[in-house]
C-alpha positions as CSV (number, residue, x, y, z in Angstrom):
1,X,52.5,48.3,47.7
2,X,49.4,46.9,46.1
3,X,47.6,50.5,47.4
4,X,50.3,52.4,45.3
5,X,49.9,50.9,42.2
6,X,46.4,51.1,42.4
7,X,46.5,55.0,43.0
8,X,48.9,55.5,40.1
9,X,46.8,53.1,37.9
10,X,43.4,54.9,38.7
11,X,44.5,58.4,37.2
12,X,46.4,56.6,34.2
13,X,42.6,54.9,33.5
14,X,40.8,58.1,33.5
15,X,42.9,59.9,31.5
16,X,42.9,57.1,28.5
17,X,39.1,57.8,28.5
18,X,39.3,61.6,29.0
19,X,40.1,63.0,25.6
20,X,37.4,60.6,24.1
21,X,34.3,62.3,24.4
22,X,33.4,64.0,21.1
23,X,32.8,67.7,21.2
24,X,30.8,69.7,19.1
25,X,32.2,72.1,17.3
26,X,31.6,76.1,18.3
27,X,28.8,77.6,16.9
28,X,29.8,80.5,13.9
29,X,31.1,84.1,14.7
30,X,28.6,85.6,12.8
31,X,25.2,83.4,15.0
32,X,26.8,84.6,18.3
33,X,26.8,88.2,16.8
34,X,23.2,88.0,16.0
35,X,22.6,86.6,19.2
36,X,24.1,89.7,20.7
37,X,22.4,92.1,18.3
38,X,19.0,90.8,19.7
39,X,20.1,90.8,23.8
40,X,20.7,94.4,23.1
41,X,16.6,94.7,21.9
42,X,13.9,94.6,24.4
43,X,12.7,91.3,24.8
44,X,10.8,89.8,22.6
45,X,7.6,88.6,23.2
46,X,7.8,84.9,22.4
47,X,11.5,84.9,24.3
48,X,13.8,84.7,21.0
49,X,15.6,81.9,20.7
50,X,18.1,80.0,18.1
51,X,18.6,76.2,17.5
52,X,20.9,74.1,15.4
53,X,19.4,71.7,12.9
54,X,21.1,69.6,10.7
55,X,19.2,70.1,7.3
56,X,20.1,68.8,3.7
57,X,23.1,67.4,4.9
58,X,24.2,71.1,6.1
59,X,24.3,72.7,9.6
60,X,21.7,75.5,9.9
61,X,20.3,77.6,12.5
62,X,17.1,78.5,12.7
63,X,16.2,81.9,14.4
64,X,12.6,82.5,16.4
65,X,10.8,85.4,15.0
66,X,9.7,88.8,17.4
67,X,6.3,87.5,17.4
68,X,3.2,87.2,15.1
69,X,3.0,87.0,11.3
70,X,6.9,87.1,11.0
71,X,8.7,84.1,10.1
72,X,11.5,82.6,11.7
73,X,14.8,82.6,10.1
74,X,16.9,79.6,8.9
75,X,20.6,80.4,8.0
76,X,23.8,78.1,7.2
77,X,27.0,78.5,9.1
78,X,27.8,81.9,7.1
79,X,24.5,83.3,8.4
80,X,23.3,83.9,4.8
81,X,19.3,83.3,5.1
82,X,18.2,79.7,3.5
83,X,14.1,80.3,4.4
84,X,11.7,81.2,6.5
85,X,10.5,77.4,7.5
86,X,7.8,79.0,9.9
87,X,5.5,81.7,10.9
88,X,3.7,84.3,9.2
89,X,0.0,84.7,8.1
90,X,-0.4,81.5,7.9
91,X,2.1,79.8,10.5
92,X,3.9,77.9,7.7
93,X,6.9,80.0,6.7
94,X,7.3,81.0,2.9
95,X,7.0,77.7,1.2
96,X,10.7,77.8,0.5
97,X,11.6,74.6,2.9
98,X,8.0,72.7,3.4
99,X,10.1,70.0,4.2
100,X,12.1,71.6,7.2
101,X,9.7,69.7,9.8
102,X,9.7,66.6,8.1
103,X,13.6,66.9,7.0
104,X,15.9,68.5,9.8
105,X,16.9,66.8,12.9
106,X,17.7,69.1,15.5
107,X,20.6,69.3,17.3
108,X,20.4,71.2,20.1
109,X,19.2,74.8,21.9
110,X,22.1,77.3,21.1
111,X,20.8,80.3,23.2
112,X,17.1,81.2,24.4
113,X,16.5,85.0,25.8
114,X,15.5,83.8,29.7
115,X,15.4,88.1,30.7
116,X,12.4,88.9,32.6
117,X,10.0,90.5,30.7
Protein backbone atom coordinates (compact mmCIF):
# COMPACT_ATOMS: atom_id res chain seq x y z
CA UNK A 1 0.00 0.00 0.00
CA UNK A 2 2.58 2.36 1.18
CA UNK A 3 4.35 1.65 -2.63
CA UNK A 4 1.01 2.95 -4.22
CA UNK A 5 0.65 6.03 -2.63
CA UNK A 6 4.03 6.83 -3.11
CA UNK A 7 3.80 6.24 -7.03
CA UNK A 8 0.67 8.35 -7.19
CA UNK A 9 2.21 11.06 -4.94
CA UNK A 10 5.54 11.30 -7.00
CA UNK A 11 3.76 12.38 -10.36
CA UNK A 12 1.30 14.71 -8.34
CA UNK A 13 4.84 16.48 -6.93
CA UNK A 14 6.32 17.00 -10.26
CA UNK A 15 3.54 18.38 -11.82
CA UNK A 16 2.99 21.17 -8.95
CA UNK A 17 6.55 22.31 -9.97
CA UNK A 18 6.12 21.74 -13.77
CA UNK A 19 4.26 24.80 -14.98
CA UNK A 20 6.70 27.01 -12.78
CA UNK A 21 9.59 27.57 -14.73
CA UNK A 22 9.36 31.08 -16.32
CA UNK A 23 9.59 31.10 -20.08
CA UNK A 24 10.68 33.75 -22.14
CA UNK A 25 8.62 35.09 -24.41
CA UNK A 26 9.18 34.31 -28.44
CA UNK A 27 11.32 36.44 -30.19
CA UNK A 28 9.22 39.03 -32.91
CA UNK A 29 7.93 38.02 -36.34
CA UNK A 30 9.60 40.48 -37.97
CA UNK A 31 13.67 39.31 -36.21
CA UNK A 32 12.94 35.75 -37.38
CA UNK A 33 12.25 37.25 -40.92
CA UNK A 34 15.48 38.99 -40.94
CA UNK A 35 17.06 36.07 -39.73
CA UNK A 36 15.73 34.22 -42.71
CA UNK A 37 16.50 37.07 -45.16
CA UNK A 38 20.26 36.63 -44.22
CA UNK A 39 20.30 32.44 -44.27
CA UNK A 40 19.28 32.97 -47.80
CA UNK A 41 22.76 35.28 -48.39
CA UNK A 42 26.10 33.61 -48.64
CA UNK A 43 27.67 33.52 -45.38
CA UNK A 44 28.99 36.22 -43.98
CA UNK A 45 32.33 36.54 -43.08
CA UNK A 46 32.30 37.15 -39.41
CA UNK A 47 29.25 34.35 -39.16
CA UNK A 48 26.18 36.79 -38.63
CA UNK A 49 24.65 36.55 -35.68
CA UNK A 50 21.67 38.40 -33.47
CA UNK A 51 21.30 38.77 -29.64
CA UNK A 52 18.71 40.09 -27.33
CA UNK A 53 19.67 42.89 -24.92
CA UNK A 54 17.62 44.55 -22.60
CA UNK A 55 18.43 48.33 -23.14
CA UNK A 56 16.76 51.50 -21.67
CA UNK A 57 14.29 49.48 -20.12
CA UNK A 58 13.25 48.11 -23.75
CA UNK A 59 13.98 44.65 -25.42
CA UNK A 60 16.28 45.20 -28.46
CA UNK A 61 18.22 43.04 -30.74
CA UNK A 62 21.18 43.77 -31.93
CA UNK A 63 22.23 42.40 -35.43
CA UNK A 64 26.16 41.56 -36.35
CA UNK A 65 27.26 43.42 -39.41
CA UNK A 66 28.65 41.48 -42.97
CA UNK A 67 32.02 42.43 -41.99
CA UNK A 68 34.40 45.55 -41.81
CA UNK A 69 33.55 49.21 -41.54
CA UNK A 70 29.68 48.38 -41.27
CA UNK A 71 28.01 48.76 -38.16
CA UNK A 72 25.93 46.37 -36.47
CA UNK A 73 22.29 47.02 -36.13
CA UNK A 74 20.23 47.52 -32.92
CA UNK A 75 16.40 47.37 -33.34
CA UNK A 76 13.27 47.20 -30.80
CA UNK A 77 10.75 44.48 -30.95
CA UNK A 78 9.11 46.20 -34.22
CA UNK A 79 12.55 45.88 -35.89
CA UNK A 80 12.59 49.70 -36.50
CA UNK A 81 16.52 50.48 -36.22
CA UNK A 82 17.45 52.37 -32.68
CA UNK A 83 21.57 52.66 -33.72
CA UNK A 84 24.40 51.35 -34.83
CA UNK A 85 26.20 50.62 -31.20
CA UNK A 86 29.28 49.08 -33.06
CA UNK A 87 31.47 48.81 -36.03
CA UNK A 88 32.49 51.01 -38.70
CA UNK A 89 35.75 53.11 -39.34
CA UNK A 90 36.31 53.42 -36.22
CA UNK A 91 34.77 50.16 -34.43
CA UNK A 92 32.52 52.36 -32.24
CA UNK A 93 29.19 52.49 -34.10
CA UNK A 94 27.58 56.01 -34.91
CA UNK A 95 27.71 57.63 -31.56
CA UNK A 96 23.97 57.30 -31.38
CA UNK A 97 24.08 54.73 -28.14
CA UNK A 98 27.82 55.25 -26.56
CA UNK A 99 26.30 53.82 -23.71
CA UNK A 100 25.08 50.44 -25.25
CA UNK A 101 28.27 48.60 -23.70
CA UNK A 102 28.06 50.23 -20.55
CA UNK A 103 24.03 50.20 -20.47
CA UNK A 104 22.45 46.87 -21.95
CA UNK A 105 22.54 43.55 -20.26
CA UNK A 106 22.33 40.88 -22.59
CA UNK A 107 20.03 38.37 -22.60
CA UNK A 108 20.85 35.72 -24.65
CA UNK A 109 22.13 34.38 -28.32
CA UNK A 110 18.89 34.33 -30.59
CA UNK A 111 20.42 32.73 -33.73
CA UNK A 112 24.22 32.58 -35.02
CA UNK A 113 24.89 31.43 -38.84
CA UNK A 114 27.03 27.98 -37.89
CA UNK A 115 26.99 27.04 -42.24
CA UNK A 116 30.38 26.15 -43.31
CA UNK A 117 31.99 28.61 -45.10
Amino acid sequence: MKYFILLLAVPAFLSENCGKKKKRAAFPVCVQQKIDSIAKEPRWNPPAEVNEYSYKGKRVFLFSSDCCDFFDVLVDESCNPICGPHGGITGRGDGNCSDFDKEAQHIQLIWKDTREK
